[in-house]
N, C-alpha and C positions, 0 to 999 in steps of 0.2 A: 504494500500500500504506500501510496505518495503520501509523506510528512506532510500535515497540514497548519497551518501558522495559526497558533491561539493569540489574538489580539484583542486587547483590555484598553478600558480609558484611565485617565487618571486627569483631572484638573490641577492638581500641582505637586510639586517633585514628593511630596512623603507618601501621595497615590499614586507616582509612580513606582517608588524605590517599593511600595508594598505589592503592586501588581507585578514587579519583575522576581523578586526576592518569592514571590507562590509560584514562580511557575511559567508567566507570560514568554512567547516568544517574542513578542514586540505590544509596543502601547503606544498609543494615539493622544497628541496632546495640541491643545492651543496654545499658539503666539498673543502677544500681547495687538499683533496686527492683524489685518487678514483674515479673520477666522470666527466660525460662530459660535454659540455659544459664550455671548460676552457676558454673561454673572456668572462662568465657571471661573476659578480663580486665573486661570490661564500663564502664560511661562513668558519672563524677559527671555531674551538671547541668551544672557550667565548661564540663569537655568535650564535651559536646552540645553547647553552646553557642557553643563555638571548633570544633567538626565543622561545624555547620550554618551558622557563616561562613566557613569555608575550600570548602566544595560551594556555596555559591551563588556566590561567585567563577568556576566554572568552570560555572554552571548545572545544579548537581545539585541534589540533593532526600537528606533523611534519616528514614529511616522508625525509630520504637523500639518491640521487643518490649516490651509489656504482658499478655505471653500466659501467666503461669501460671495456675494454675487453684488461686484462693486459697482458703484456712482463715478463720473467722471473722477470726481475728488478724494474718491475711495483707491484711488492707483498710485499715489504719490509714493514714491520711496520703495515699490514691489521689486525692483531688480534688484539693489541693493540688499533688501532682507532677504530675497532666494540665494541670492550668494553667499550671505552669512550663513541663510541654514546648508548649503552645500560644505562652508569651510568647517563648518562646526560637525558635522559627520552625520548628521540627519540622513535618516535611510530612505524617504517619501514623502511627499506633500500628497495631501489629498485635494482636489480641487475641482471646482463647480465653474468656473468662466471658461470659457475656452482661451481667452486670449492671456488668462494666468499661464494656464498650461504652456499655449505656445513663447511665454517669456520664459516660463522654466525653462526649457526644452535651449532657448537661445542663450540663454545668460550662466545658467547651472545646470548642465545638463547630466552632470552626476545625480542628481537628485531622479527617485523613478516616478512616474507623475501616474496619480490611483483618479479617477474617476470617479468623481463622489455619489451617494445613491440621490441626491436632488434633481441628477437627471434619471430618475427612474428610467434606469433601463432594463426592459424587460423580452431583451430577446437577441439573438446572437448575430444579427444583420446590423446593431447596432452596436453591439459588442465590436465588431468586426471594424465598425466606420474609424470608433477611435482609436484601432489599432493604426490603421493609417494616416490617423492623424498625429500619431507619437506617442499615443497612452502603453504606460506600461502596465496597469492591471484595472480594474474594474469592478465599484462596488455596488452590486445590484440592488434593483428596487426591492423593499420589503414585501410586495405585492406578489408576488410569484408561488405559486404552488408547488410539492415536491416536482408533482409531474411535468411541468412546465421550465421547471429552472434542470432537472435532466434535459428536455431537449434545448436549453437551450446551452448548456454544457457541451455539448454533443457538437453542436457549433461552432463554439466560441473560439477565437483564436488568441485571446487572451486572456491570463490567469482568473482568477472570481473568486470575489469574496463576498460574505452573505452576514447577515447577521443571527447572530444564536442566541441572544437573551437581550432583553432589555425595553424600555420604553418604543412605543408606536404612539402612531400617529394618526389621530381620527378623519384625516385630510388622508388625499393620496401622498405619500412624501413628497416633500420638496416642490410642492403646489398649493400651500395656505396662505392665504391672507386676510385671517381672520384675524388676528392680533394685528397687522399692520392696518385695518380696516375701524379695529375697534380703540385702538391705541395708538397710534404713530408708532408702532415699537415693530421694525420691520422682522419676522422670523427667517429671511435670506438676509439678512444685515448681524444677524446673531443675537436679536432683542427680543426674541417672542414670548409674550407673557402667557401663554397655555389658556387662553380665550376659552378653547372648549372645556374647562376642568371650572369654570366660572358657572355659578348658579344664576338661572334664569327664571324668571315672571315668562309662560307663556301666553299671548292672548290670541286671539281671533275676533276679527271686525270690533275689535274694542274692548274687547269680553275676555279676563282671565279663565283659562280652559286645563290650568295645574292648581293640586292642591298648593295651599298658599304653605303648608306645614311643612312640604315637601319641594323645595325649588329643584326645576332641573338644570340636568349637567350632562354633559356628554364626553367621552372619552374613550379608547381604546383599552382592554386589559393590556397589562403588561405583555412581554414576549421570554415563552421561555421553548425554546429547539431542541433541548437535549436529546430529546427522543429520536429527533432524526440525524443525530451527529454521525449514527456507521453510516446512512446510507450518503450524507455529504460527502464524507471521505471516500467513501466507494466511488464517488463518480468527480473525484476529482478537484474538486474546490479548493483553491490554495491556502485563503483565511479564511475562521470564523472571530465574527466581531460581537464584543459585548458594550453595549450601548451605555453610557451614565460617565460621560466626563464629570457630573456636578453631584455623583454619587459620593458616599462614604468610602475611606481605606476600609472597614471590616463588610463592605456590601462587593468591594473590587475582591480582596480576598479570600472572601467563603467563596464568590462566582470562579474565580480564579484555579482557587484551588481545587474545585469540583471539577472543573472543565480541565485541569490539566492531566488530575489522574482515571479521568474517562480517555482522553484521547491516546496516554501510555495503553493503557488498558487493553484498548482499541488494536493499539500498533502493536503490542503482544502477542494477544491472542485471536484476533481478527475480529473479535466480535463482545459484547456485553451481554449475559442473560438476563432477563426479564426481572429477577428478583435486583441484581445489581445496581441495573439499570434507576430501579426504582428505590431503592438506596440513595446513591446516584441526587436521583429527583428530591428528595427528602432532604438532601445538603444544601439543595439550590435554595429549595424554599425558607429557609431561614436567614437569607440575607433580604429577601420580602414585604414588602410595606405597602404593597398594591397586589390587587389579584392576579393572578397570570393565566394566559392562554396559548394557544399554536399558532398564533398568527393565522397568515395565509399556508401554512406548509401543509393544510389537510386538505384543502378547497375556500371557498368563500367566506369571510369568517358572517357565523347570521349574529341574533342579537345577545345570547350566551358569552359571548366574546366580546362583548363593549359592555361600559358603566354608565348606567342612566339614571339622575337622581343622586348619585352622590359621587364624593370625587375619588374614594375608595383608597385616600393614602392613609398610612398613621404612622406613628411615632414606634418602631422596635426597643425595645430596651434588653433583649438577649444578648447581646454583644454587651459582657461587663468587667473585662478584665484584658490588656496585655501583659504581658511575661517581658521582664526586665532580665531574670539573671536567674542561673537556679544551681543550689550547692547540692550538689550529689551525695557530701558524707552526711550534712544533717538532712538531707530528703526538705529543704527548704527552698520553696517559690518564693521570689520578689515579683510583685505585680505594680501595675498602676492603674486604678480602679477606671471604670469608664461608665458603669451605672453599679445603681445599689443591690450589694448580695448578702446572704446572712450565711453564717456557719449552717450545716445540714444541706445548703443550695447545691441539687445534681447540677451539674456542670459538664461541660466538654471541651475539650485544649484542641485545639488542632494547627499545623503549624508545615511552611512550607515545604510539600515533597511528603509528608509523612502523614496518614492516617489521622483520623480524629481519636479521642479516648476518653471515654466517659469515667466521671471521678466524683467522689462527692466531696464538698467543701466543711472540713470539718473547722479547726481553728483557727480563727483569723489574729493576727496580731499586726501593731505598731511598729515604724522602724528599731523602736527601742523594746522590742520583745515584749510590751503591754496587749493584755487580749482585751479584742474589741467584739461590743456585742452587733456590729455591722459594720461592712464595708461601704460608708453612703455619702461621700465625698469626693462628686469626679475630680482625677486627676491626681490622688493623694497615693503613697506609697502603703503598700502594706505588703505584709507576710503569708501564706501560708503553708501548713506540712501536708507532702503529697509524695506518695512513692512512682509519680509516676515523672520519665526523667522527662524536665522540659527545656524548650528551646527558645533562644533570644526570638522576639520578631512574634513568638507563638501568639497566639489569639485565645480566648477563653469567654466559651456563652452558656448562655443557661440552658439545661436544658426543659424543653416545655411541650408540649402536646399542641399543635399545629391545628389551627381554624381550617374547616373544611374548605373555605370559600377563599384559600390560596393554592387549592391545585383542581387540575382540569377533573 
């Protein structure tokens, strides 16, 4: 089987160093120019620069959106910053203009220029166009069904990459302008304020026609592909991408981490069982704070597959502990609390490359060996004793019994 590129977002360098350090073969990041997604924190040049030498340490790759779709006055300074990202050792731009691409192409042409999915492309004639117009790979529309994106694989004469987890979009991608409509806040300029996740009064000829108790809202469930990860790699797909530049480090590395040791998994032993698999799915779901569905990759999604009435996020608090340091002869974890947990709290470590491990959290104490009756001050140091050996970087959640209304 051809090696397939797991590719993670990260909005700024400690979501990167976490997406590399689980697993990532490459991550995708915004420049402070160019690019959308302007409220993810997004990266000066330095930091690109210190990104792109901390991922080639571990043999990753750093691709930079270049993908708005600029205004005359939105070009200023573009050759120059493709140069920087060439000297700087950037592996890719991803890009929505065509006339970025062909400055890439002119000015840095080390750089491999990815076709972004805002031009939904959804078929391998057009896969083909921008092969001759100097694209080096292509990342297809979310729209596309399994059977649809096989033929259009079968076609393509260059590489494709798809998305496997992450936020959609209640518009066709990369065709809304409903936040530029309803706000001046353009969603191809990187400003879009998720218009449809907004509660609305409906009327008709004047006449409210929704309960008032209940305003509507419209939205896509999340995306989550895992289930069709053998048959992408079967037919060939060079990346699968997971969506949330503006996500959490512990939502990049649970995603991360799952999707790294599905895809060894995968290249093992050619295949996942049913039970694994679903294992597997159970990891995913815990970095979740929205409902998830299959996208388009079973057929048309109908109304099971979108949020009407409510906006369907919340707030996780299973993610409650990183691992600082852990001494082997007293069986002593140093952590740094990140939500509130009590002595007796099941728990799970899991940490890059290595399986999770369920543990219970017996005594907690103070850097000064004082025992406390909670850990419930994010961000503070604490202690506790665990035979089970842990690792810097490691992560620790709670564990909890899982809402039915996060998996399909």
């Amino acid at each position: 089987m051809a090696k397939i590129e797991l590719l993670a977002p990260a909005g700024d360098l400690h979501r990167l160093k976490t997406a590399v350090r689980y697993g990532a073969d490459a991550v995708y990041i915004g420049g402070k120019q160019f690019s959308l997604r302007s409220r993810a924190g997004n990266f000066s040049l330095e930091e690109i620069a210190e990104g792109v030498r901390f991922a080639k340490e571990y043999h990753a790759n750093v691709h930079t959106t270049v993908n708005m779709l600029p205004h005359e006055e939105d070009l200023k300074g573009l050759e120059d910053y493709l140069k920087a990202l060439e000297d700087i050792g950037v592996k890719a731009i991803i890009c929505a203009s065509p006339a970025m691409m062909q400055c890439a192409k002119r000015v840095a042409p080390k750089l491999e220029v990815h076709v972004s999915t805002q031009h939904s492309i959804t078929n391998s004639a057009a896969v083909n166009y921008w092969k001759v117009h100097g694209a080096d790979r292509v990342v297809l529309a979310r729209e596309l069904t399994l059977e649809q994106l096989a033929a259009t694989c079968s076609g393509s004469e260059l590489p494709l990459e798809v998305f496997i987890h992450g936020g959609m979009c209640v518009s066709y991608s990369g065709r809304c302008m409903l936040s530029n409509h309803m706000t001046l806040r353009d969603a191809n300029r990187g400003g879009c304020a998720q218009s449809c996740r907004w509660k609305y009064r409906l009327y008709e000829a004047g006449k409210a026609i929704h309960d008032e108790e209940r305003l509507f809202s419209m939205s896509s469930k999340d995306l989550i592909g895992a289930r069709f990860l053998p048959e992408l790699i079967r037919l060939g797909i060079a990346s699968v991408k997971i969506e949330g530049r503006m996500k959490s480090a512990y939502y990049i590395a649970t995603l991360v981490h799952t999707y790294r040791m599905m895809i060894d998994e995968i290249n093992e032993k050619g295949t996942i069982t049913q039970a694994t698999m679903n294992e597997y799915c159970e990891q995913l779901m815990k970095a979740e704070n929205r409902p998830t569905a299959s996208g388009f990759y079973e057929g048309l999604p109908d109304e099971s597959k979108h949020l009407y009435g409510v906006n369907g996020a919340g707030i996780s608090k299973e993610y409650i502990a990183d691992v600082l340091a852990y001494d082997e002869a007293k069986q002593l974890a140093t952590l740094q609390v990140r939500n509130r947990f009590e002595p007796g709290t099941m728990a799970e470590v899991f940490a890059p490359h290595q399986a999770s491990q369920t543990f219970q959290i017996q005594e907690i104490m103070d850097e000064d060996g004082l025992r406390l009756e909670a850990a419930n001050q994010p961000m503070r140091i604490v202690k506790i004793k665990t035979d089970i050996k842990m690792v810097k970087y490691a992560m620790i959640r709670k564990v909890i019994e899982r809402d039915a209304r996060y998996s399909e």
